[in-house]
C-alpha positions in Angstrom: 0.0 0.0 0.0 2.7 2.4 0.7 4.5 1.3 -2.5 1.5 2.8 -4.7 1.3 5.7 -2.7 4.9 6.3 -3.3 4.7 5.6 -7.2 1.9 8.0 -7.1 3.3 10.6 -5.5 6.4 10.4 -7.6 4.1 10.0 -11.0 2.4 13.3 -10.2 5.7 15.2 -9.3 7.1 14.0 -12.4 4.4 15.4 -14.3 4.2 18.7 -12.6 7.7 19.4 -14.1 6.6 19.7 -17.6 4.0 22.1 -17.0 3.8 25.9 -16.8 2.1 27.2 -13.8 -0.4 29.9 -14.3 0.8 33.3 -13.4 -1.6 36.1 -12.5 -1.7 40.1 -11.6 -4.3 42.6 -11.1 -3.9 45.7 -12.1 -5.6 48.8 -10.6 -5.5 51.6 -13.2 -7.5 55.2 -13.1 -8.4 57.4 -16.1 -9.5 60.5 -15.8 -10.5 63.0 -18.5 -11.1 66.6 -19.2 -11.9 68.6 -21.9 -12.8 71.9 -23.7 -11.9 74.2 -21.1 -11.4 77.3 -21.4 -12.0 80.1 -18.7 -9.8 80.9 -16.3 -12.2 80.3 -13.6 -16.7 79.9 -14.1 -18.8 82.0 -11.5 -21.0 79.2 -11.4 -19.5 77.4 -8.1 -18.1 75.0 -10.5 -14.8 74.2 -12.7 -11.8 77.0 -13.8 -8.5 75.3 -13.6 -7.9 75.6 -9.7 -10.2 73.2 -9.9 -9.5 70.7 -11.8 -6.2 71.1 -11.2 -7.5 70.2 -7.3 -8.9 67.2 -8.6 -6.4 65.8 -10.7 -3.5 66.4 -7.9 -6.1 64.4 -5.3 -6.3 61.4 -7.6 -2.2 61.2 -8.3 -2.5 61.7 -4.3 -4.1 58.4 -3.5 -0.6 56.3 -5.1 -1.9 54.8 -7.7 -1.4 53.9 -11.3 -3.1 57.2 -13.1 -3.7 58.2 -16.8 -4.7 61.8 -16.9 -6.1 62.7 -20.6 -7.0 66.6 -21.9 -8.6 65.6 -25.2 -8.2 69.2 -26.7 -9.1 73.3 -26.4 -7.5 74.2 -24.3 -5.5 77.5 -25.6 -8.8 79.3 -27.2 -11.7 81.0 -26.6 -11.6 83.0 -23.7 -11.5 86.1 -22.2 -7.7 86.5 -21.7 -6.8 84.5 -24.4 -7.6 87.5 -26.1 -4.9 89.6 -24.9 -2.1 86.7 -24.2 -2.9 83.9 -27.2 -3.7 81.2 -25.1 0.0 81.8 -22.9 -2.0 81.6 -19.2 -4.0 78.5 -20.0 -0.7 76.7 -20.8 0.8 77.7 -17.5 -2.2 76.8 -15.7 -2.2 73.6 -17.1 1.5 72.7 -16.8 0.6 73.2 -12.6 -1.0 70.1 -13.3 0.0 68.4 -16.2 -2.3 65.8 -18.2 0.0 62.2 -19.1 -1.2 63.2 -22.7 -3.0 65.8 -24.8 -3.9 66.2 -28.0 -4.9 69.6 -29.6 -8.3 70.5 -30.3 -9.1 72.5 -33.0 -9.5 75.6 -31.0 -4.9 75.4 -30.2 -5.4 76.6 -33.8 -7.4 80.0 -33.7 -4.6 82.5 -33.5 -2.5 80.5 -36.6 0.2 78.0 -36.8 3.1 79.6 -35.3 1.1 80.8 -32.2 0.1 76.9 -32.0 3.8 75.5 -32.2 4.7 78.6 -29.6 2.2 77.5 -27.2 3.0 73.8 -27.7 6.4 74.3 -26.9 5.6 75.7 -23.6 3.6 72.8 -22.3 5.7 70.7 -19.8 3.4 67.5 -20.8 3.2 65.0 -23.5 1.7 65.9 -26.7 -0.4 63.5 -29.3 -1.5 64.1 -33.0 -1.4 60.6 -34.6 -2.9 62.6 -37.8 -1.1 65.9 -38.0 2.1 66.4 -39.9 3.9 69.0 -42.0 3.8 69.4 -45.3 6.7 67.7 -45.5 4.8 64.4 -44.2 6.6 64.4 -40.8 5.7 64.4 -37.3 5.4 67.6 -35.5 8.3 68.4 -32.8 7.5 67.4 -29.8 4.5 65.4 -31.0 4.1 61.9 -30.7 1.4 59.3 -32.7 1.0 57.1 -29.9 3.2 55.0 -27.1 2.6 51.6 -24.9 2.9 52.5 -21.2 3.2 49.3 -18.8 1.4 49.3 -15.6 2.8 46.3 -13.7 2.4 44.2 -16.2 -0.4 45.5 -18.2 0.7 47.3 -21.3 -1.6 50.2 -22.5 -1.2 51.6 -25.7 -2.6 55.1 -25.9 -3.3 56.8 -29.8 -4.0 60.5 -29.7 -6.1 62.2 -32.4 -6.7 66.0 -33.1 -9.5 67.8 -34.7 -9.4 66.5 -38.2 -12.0 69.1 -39.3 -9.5 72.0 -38.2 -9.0 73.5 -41.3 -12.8 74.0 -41.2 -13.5 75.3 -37.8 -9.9 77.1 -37.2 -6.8 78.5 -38.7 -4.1 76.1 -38.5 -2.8 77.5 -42.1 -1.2 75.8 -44.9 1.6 73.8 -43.6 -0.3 71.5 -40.9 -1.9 68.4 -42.9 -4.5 66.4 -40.7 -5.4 63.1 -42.1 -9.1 61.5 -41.6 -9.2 60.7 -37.7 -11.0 56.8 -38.3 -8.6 55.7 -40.7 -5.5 57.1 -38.7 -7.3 55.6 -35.5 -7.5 52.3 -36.9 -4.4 51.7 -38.3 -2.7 52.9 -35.0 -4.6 50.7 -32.7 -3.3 47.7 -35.1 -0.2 48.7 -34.8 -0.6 49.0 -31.0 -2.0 45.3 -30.9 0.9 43.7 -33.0 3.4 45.4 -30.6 1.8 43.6 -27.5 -1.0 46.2 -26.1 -3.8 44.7 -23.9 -5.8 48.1 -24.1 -5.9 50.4 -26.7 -6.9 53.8 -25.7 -7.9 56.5 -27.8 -7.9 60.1 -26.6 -9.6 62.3 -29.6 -10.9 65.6 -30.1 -13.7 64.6 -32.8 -17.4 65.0 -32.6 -20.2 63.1 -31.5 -20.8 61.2 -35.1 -17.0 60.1 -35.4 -17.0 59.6 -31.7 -19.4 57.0 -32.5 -17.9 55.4 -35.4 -14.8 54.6 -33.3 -16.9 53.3 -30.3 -18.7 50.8 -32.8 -15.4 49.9 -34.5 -14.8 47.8 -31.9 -11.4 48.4 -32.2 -10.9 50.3 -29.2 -11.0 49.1 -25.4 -11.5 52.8 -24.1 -12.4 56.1 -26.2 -11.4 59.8 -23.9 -13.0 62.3 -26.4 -13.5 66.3 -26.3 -15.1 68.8 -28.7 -19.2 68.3 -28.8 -19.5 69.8 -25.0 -22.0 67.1 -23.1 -21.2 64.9 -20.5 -21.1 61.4 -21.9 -21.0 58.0 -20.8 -21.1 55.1 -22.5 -20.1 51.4 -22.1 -21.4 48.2 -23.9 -19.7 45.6 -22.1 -16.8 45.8 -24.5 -15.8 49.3 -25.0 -16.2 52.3 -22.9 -16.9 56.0 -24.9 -16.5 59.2 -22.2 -16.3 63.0 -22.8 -16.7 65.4 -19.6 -18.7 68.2 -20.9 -16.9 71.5 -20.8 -15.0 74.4 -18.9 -14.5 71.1 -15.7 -17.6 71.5 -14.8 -17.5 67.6 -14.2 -14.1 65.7 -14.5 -14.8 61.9 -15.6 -12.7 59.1 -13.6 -12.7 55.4 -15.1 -11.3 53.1 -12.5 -10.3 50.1 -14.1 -9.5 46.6 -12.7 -7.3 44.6 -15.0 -6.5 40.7 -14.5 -3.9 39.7 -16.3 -2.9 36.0 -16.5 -0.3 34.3 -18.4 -0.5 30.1 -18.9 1.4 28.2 -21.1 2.8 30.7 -22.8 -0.8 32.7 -23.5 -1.6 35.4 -22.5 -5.1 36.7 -21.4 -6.2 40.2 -19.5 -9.7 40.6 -19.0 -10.7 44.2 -17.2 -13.7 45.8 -16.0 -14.5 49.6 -16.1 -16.5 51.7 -12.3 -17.6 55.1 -13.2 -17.1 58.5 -11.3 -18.5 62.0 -12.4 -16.9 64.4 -10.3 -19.0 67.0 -10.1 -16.3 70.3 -9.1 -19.2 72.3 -7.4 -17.5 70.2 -4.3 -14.3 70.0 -5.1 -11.8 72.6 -3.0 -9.7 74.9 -5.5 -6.1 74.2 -6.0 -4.3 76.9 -3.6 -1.4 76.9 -6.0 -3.6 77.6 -9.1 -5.9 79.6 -7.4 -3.2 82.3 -6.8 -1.9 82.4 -10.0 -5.3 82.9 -11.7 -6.1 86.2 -9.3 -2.6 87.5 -10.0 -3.7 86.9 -13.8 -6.9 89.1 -13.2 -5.5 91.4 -10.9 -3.5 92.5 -13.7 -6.3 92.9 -16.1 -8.8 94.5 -14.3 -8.4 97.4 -14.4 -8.1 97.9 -18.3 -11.6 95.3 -18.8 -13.3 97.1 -16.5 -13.3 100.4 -18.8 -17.3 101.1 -19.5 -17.5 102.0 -23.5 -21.3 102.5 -23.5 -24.4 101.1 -22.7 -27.3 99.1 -24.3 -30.9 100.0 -24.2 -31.6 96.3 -25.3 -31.4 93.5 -24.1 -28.8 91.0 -25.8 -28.8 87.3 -25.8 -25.3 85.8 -26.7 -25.9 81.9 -25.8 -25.0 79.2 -28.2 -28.2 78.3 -28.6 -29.3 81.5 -29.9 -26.8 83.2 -32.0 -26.3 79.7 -33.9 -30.1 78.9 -35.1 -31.6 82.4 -35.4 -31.3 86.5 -35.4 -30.2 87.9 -32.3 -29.6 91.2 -31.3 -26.0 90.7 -30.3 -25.5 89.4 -33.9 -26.8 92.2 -35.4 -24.7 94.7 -32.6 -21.4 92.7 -34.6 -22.8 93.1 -37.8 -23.4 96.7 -37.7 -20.3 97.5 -36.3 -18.3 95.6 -38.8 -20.1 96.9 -41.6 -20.1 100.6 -40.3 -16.4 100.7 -39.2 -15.4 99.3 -43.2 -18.3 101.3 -44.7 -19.0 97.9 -46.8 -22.6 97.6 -48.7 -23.4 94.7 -46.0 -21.8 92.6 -43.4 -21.9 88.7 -42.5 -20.6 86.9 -39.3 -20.3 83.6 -38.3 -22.5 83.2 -34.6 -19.9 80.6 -33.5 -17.6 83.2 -33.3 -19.8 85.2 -30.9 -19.0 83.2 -27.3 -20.0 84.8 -24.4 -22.7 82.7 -24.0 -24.2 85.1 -21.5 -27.7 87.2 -21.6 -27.4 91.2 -20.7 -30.2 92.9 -19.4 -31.2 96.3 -20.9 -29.3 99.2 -19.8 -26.5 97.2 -19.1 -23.1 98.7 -19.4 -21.0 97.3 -21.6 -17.1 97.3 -20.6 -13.9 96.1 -22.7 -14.6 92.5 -20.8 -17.6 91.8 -22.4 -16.8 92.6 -25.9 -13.8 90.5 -25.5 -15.5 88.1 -23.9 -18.0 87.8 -26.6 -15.2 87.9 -29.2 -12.4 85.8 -27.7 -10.8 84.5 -30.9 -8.5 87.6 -32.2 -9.8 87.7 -35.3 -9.7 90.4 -37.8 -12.5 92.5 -39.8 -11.8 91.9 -44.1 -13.2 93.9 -46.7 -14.1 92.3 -49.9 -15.6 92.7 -53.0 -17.8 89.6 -53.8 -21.1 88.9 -55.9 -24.6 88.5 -55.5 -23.6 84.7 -56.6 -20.8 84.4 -54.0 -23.5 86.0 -50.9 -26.1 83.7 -52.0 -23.7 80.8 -51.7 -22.3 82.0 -48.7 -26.0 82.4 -46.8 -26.3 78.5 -48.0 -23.8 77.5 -46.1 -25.0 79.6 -43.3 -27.8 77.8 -42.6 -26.8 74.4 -44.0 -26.3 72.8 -40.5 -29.3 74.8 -38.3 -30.5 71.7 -36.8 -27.5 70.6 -35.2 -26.3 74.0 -33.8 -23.4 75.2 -36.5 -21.1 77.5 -35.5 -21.2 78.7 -39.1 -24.8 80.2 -38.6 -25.0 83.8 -40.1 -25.4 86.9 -38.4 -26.3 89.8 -40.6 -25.8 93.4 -41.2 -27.3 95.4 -44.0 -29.0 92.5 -45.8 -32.0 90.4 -45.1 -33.4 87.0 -46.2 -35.3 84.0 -45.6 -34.7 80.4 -45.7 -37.3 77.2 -46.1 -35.0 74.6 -43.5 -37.2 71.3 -45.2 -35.2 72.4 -48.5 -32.2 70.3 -49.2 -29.1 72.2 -48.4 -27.8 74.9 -50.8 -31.7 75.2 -51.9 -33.0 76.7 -48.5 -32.6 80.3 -49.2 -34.2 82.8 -50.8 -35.8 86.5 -50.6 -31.8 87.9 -50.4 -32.6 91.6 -50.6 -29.9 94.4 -50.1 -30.2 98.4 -49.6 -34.2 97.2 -50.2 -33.6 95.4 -53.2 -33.3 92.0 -54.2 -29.9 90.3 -54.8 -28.9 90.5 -58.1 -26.5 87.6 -58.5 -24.1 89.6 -61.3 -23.9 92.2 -59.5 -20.7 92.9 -57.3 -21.1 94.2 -53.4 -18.9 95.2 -50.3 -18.7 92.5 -48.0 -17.1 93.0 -44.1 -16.5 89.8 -42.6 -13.9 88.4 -40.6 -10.5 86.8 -41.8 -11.2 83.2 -40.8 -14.6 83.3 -43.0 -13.3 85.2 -45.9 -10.4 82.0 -45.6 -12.8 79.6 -46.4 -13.5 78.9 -42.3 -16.5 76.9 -41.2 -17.5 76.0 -44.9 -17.7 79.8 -46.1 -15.2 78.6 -49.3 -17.4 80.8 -51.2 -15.8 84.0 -49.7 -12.3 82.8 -51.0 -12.6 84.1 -54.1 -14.0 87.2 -53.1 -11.2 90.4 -53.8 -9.4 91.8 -51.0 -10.0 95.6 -50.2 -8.8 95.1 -47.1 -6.9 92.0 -45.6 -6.1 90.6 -42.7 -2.6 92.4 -42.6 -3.7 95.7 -42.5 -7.5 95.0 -40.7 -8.0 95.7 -37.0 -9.1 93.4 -34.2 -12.7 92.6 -34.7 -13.0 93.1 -30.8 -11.4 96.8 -31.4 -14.0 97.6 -34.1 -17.0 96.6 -32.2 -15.8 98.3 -29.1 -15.2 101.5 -31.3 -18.7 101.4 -32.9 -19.9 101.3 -29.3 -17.6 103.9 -28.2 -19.0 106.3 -30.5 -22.7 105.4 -30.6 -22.4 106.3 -26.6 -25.8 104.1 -26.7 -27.1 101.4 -28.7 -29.8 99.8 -29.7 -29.6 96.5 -31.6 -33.1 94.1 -31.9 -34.3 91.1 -33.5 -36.0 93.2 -36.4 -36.7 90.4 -39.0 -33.0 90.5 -41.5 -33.2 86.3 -41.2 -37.0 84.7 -41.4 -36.7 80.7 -41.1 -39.2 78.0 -42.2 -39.1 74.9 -40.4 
């Protein structure tokens, strides 16, 4: 009896030798995600930098393994950005520095070399998988993506800018952006053959491409920016975030990865708990805090200037300025139009961003005209056709439904538009100095320089003839601000320059 058990013991010893044990590890790993912020600090009780930058030092606090993402605009809109080009927001950030970012399209309003000026100031890594030079090469300082290895588990991480840039900004000439899907998927094969459990994708790309990416099911984890909401979204298999704007919320992804390796395979199977930080209770950053009230301490007095008041009330919320007349628009459009003496004047509503409602009588100072006109554009005169308006009020309201920045505000013309009509057949009843558009005919046109570039789909103003270009045009913030200036008081309503059909 003892002789069997022996032989036994010795059989299963024996065999034990010529196999593998299984080897395991969990991995406890945290994403956390902001996005499109701009402001300095909200008067809301809620986000500004000292905040987040409060929440993101708490997290890295706690010791463990943390990925914090910015998934783009970051430099642009915003009050001070203004004056400085986006140079506080960088510094602000770098008190509390992402693990990666990739630029949204607004790191492109003040043109390329401001962009590659502010990017080399950013003590944190930078992403663009699909932006290069002309010359087909990778930005300096820019990466396309990396594997980062968390005790074991290996995280590859793709970063995508705003592929529609060109459209919505002014990255110039020499910054190529390819298609974000394609560039995503062939990164996150690369990322798999090189021995990535997750793939990660941190993008600035709106809500539709958001979604083709989520249902690619290529991806493990998509960080996004651009479309301002607070989203959330997980199918079992791949997880789709994006934390709204200005850090009003900061979105935290805790992770718990087991990875095991048997026989020479190797499996990781991971599970994703959700937290929405809501910074109404988060405690600002001290440090932060102090640098943003030297920032306005330095500025206040010169915003603070009163140029003249308005007897109207205005109305400058997204919502408004980018679906129908408002008064605001109109305040722009005059002033543009009167300052260049042009026949009529067209502005894009998504460049109006104050997103704030003024009582009548209100007092307008230097703060809110900046405010309202963050981007450091510049007012253009051109010579165009009634052909070339026409096309250019098509575009205007070729995207009403979802909200386009590219929305027109008005000056010295009016017109209506039948929304049910297939886009570039909505508008009609163009009438100018009380006449109606002749298409032959040539006209004045005061815009601003990123429309009269071809910006958010206006490529109908590129051909237009220059009477006076960006070079030599003033601020568009100066313009309005003088127009108010003079008038002492104005006046602007809804009076009927843009009828829509639905």
């Amino acid at each position: 009896m003892h002789l069997r058990r022996t032989i036994l013991l010795a059989t299963l010893l024996a065999t034990a030798t010529f196999l593998t044990p299984a080897s395991a590890e969990t991995v406890n790993l945290t994403f956390l995600l902001t996005n499109d912020i701009y402001n300095m600090e909200n008067d809301t009780g809620r986000g500004g930098f000292a905040r987040l930058n409060a929440v993101v030092k708490a997290e890295r606090a706690k010791g463990g393994n943390v990925i914090y993402a910015h998934a783009g605009d970051l430099i642009s809109p915003a009050l001070l950005s203004g004056l400085d080009q986006g140079e506080h927001t960088i510094a602000l950030t770098n008190l509390a520095p992402p693990d990666i970012f990739t630029p949204g399209n607004h790191e492109f309003d003040f043109g390329e070399q401001v962009f590659r000026k502010r990017m080399s100031e950013a003590k944190f890594p930078l992403f663009a998988a699909n932006m290069r030079d002309r010359n087909d090469q990778p930005l300096q300082g820019f990466k396309d993506s990396e594997i980062r290895d968390f005790a074991g588990l290996k995280v590859g991480i793709v970063g995508l800018t705003a592929d529609d840039s060109p459209v919505k900004s002014g990255p110039g000439d020499n910054l190529v952006f390819a298609p974000t899907f394609e560039t995503a998927l062939a990164k996150a094969k690369e990322l798999k053959a090189a021995g990535a459990d997750l793939i990660v994708a941190v993008a600035h790309a709106k809500r539709e491409l958001d979604l083709r990416l989520y249902e690619s099911g290529v991806f493990d984890i998509i960080l996004s920016g651009d479309d301002h909401d607070l989203a959330l979204l997980y199918d079992g298999h791949t997880v789709l975030a994006e934390s709204m704007t200005e850090a009003n919320y900061v979105t935290a992804i805790d992770v718990r990865a087991d990875v095991t390796e048997k026989d020479g395979k190797r499996s990781v199977t991971w599970w994703p708990d959700f937290r929405v930080i809501d910074t109404a209770e988060v405690t600002p950053d001290p440090e932060t805090q102090a640098r943003i009230d030297a920032y306005k301490k330095e500025l206040d007095e010169d915003l603070s200037v009163v140029i003249g008041t308005s007897s109207e009330p205005l109305d400058s919320r997204k919502a408004i300025l980018r679906t129908q007349e408002a008064a605001i628009g109109n305040l722009v459009a005059d002033a543009l139009r009167a300052q260049t003496q042009a026949d009529i004047a067209i502005v894009n509503g998504g460049g109006i961003r104050g997103n704030k409602q003024y009582p009548a009588g209100t007092q307008l100072t230097r703060r809110d005209i900046l405010s309202e006109l963050p981007f450091g554009n510049r007012t253009v005169k051109l010579t165009v056709t009634g052909d070339m308006i026409k096309a250019a009020l098509e575009n205007g309201v070729s995207d009403v439904a979802n909200a386009a920045g590219r929305f027109p505000q008005v000056s010295g013309l009016s017109f209506t538009a039948d929304l049910m009509r297939p886009v570039g057949q909505r508008v009609d009843n163009v009438m100018i100095a009380g006449k109606p558009l002749d298409p032959a005919a040539t006209y004045t046109l005061a815009t601003n320089d990123y429309m009269a570039g071809g910006g958010d789909g206006y490529t109908a103003l590129e051909a237009g003839t220059s009477l006076l270009g960006a070079r030599d045009g003033r601020l568009m913030a100066n313009d309005v601000m003088a127009y108010i200036t003079a008038q002492k008081t104005v006046a602007p309503k809804v009076e009927g320059r843009i009828g829509l059909r639905m």
